[in-house]
N, C-alpha and C positions, 0 to 999 in steps of 0.2 A: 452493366458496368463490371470492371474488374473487383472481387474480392478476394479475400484470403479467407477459408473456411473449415470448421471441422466438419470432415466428411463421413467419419463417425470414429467410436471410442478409440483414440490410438493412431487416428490417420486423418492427415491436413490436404489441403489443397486449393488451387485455384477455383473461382468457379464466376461463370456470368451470370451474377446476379441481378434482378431488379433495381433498376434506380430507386431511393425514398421519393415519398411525393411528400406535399404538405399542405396538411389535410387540415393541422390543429394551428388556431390562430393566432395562437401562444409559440407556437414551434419554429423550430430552424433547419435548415439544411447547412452542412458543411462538408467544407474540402481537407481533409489533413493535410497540416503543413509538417506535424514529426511526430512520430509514435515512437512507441517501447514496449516489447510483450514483458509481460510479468512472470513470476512465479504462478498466478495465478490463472494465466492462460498457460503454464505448463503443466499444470495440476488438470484441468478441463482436458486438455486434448490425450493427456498421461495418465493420468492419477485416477479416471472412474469418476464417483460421483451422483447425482443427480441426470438424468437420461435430459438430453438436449436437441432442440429442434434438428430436423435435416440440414446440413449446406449454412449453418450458422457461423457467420458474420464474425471472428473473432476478433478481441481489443480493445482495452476500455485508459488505455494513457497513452494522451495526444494535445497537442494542441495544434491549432484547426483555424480556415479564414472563414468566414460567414459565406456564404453564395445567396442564402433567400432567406427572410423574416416572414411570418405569419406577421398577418393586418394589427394580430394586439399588442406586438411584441414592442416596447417603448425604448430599452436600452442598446439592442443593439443593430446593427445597421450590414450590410454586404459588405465584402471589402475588409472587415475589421480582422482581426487574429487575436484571438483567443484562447483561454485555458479551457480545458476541458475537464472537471472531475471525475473522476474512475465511480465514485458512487455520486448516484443521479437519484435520488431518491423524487418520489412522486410528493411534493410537496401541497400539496391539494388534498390529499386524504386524512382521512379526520384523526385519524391517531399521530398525526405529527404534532397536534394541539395536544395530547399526552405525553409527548416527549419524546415519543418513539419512530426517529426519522429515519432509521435505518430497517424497522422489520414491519414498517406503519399498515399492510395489506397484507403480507405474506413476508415467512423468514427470507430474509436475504433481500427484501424488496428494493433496496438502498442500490441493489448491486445490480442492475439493468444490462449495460452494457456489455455484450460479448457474455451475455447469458440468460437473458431470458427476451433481448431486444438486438436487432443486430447493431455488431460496435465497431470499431474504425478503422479497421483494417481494410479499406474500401478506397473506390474514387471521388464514394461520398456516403453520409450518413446524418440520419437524423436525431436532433434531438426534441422531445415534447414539449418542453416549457422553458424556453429561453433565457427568459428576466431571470428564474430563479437557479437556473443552473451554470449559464456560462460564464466564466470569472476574467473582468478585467486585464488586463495586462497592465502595469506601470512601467511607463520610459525609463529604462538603465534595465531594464530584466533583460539575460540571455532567454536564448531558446531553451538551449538547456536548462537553466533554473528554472523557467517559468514548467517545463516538461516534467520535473522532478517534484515541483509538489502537489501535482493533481494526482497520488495515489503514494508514492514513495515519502514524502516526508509526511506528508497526512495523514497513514499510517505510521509509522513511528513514533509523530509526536501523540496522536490519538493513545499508544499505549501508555508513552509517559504519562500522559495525563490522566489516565486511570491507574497509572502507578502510585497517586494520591502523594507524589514527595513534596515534603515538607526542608526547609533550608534545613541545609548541615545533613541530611540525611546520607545513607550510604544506600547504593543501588545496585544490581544486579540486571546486565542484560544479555542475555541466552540467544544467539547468533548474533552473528557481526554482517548477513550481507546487508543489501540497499537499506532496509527497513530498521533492523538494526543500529545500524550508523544514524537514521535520523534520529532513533530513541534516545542513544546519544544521548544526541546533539540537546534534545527535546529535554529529557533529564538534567543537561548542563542549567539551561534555561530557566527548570524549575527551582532552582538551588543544592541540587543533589552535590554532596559536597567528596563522595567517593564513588566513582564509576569503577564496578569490574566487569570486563567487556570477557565475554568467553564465544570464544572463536578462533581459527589457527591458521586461517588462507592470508600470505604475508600481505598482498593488496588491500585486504581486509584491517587487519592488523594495527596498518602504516595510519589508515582514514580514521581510525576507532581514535585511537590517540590524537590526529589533529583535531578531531571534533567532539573528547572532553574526556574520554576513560583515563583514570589515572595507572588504571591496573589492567592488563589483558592474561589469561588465563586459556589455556588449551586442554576440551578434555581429551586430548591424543596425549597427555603428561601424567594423567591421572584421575582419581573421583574427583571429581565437580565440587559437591558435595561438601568434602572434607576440606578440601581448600578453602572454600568461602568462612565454613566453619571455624578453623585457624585463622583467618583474617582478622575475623569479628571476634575472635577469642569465645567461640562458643555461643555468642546469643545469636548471631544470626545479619541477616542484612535486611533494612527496613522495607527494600522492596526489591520484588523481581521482575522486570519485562520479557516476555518470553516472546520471539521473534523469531524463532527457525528451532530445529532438531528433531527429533520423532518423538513417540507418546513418551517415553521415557525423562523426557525434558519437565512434563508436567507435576510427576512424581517429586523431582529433583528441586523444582521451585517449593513446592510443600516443606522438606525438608528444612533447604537453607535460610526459609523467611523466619524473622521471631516470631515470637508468641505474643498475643496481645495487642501488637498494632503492627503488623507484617502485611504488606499487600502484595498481591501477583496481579499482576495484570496478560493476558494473553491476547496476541495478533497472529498469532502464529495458527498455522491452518494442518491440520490432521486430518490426511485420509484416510479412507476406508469405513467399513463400523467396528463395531464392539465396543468399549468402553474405556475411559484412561483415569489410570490406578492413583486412587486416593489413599496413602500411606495413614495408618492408623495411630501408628507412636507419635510422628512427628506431627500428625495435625491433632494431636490431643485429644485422641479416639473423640471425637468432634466435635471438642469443643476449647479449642485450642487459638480463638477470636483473632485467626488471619481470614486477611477478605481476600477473595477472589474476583478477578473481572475478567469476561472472555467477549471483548468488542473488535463488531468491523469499524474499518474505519472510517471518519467522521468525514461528510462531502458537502458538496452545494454550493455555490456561488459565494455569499459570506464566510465563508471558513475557508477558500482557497485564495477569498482575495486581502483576506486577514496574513495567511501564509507569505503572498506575493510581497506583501507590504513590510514584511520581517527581512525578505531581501532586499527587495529596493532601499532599505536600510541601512543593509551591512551587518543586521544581528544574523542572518545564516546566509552559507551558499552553498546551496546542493550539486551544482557544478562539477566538483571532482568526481560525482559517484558513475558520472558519465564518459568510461573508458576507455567504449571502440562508436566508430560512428559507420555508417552505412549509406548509402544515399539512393532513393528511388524503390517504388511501392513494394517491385517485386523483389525485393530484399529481405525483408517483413517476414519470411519461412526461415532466409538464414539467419535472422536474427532471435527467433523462436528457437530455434536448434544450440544456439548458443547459449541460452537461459537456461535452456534444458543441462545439457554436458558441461555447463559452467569453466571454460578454461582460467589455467590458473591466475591472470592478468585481468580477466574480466568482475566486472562489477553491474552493471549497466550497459547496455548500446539502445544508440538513438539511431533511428531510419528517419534520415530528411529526404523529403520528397524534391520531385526533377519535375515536375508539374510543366506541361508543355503548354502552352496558351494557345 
């Protein structure tokens, strides 16, 4: 079958790969019906990293129709379209009864697709455990929304949410693209009662403000830093979501949180190694009681179809973050390339498939 693949560090391409079979009774085969590469498949194919099989299967945000059910699989059926979660975690392993459903075998364990399992960039792909990973659809969901929260709002709201706000709180979120915008949103949600959104790409900008920043800030205007600080008149913002910028971001969160009950929370992904600099004044040579969270984001079939449900609602619509569209598999490369170079207009593209019968 047709796939989209890294062929190795730095270089993409076609390749005829293997059909999945299906082998586990619990498992499913599917067809994509619309992807979106990520930042995160820009990072893999770009950025280095972890050494990755041969001829790997890139793609982990899609939603997908069923073609075949394993014998156990109870909820879902061929035929249906579904969400797909970007994190798959192995829900069978016993450290998810600790709590730990994202690193429950191995770090990164949560994050399968298009990186340690092939992902959907394909004419098909599978997935291991059905019932507990594929999420529902509810009637009135677009493609698009339904495609925007299996990784893009998931993540963002997953940082709010370990941004620990409390009503009336004032918030701090460091980048404005996809993920960004949903922390937002995610932030609004929680009662955060002052968003400042720091970001400067005007498409950016326009969405921060419909979906709750009251304040947006550029650091192309000045230190970060000192702005916040003048905001809050010097104590600080109660919390920081860090969603995009280089190591220099993480610094920067340190700074602008208070003392005492300041939380950062981080989704944002840094490459390379070495290490990111913990400022010793401003974290109270250390002991200066701000908390730190550095989480991927939250998956699985319950928490995407908890998502769905906030739209079919009306309490969010991820909708606009989906810019340019594309239609048909072999698309999928130029749409990878646009993630990458980011034009100025762009936010998101979705590839809807031309599926020939």
């Amino acid at each position: 079958m047709k796939a989209f693949v890294l062929k190795e560090p730095g270089a993409v391409g076609w390749y005829d790969a293997p059909e999945p079979e299906l082998k586990q009774p619990y498992g499913a085969i599917l067809r994509p019906v619309a992807v979106t590469p990520c930042s995160s498949d820009v990072h893999t194919v770009f950025g280095g990293g972890s050494r990755k099989a041969p001829n790997l299967i890139l793609g982990h945000e899609c939603v997908a129709q069923v073609q075949e059910v394993g014998d156990e699989v109870r909820d879902f059926a061929p035929g249906e379209i579904v969400a797909v979660p970007a994190i798959t975690p192995d829900w069978r392993a016993r450290a998810i009864q600790e709590g730990n459903d994202r690193h429950a075998s191995a770090p990164f364990s949560g994050h399968q697709l298009g990186r340690t399992q092939p992902g959907v960039f394909a004419e098909k792909f599978l997935i291991p455990d059905a019932d507990t990973t594929l999420a529902k659809i509810p009637d009135g969901v677009t493609l698009e929304q339904a495609l925007m929260c299996v990784d893009v709002v998931t993540t963002g709201f997953t940082g709010a949410e370990y941004g620990e706000i409390r009503m009336g709180d004032t918030v701090v979120v460091m980048g404005i693209g996809p993920i960004g915008l949903m922390a937002i949103e995610g932030a609004r949600h929680l009662g955060a009662a002052r968003i400042i959104a720091v970001g400067s790409r005007p498409v950016c900008v326009e969405l921060a403000r419909k979906f709750g920043a009251t304040d947006v800030i550029s650091y192309k205007d000045g230190d970060v830093v000192s702005r916040v600080l003048d905001m809050t008149k010097g104590v600080g913002c109660d919390s920081v979501i860090i969603c995009g910028g280089g190591d220099e971001v993480f610094t920067q969160a340190v700074d602008m949180v208070r003392y005492g009950t300041g939380t950062i929370s981080n989704v944002n992904y840094y490459g390379g190694t070495g290490t990111l600099g913990f400022p010793k004044f401003s974290g109270g040579r250390g002991m200066a009681g701000k908390t730190i969270h550095t989480e991927l984001a939250k998956g699985g079939r319950a928490r995407i179809e908890r998502l769905l449900a906030m739209v079919k609602y009306g309490r969010i619509d991820p909708a606009p973050l989906v810019t340019h569209r594309l239609y048909g598999l072999d698309q999928v490369e130029k749409a990878l390339y646009m993630m990458r170079d980011k034009p100025d207009d762009l936010i998101k593209v979705m590839v809807q498939m031309d599926w020939k019968e």
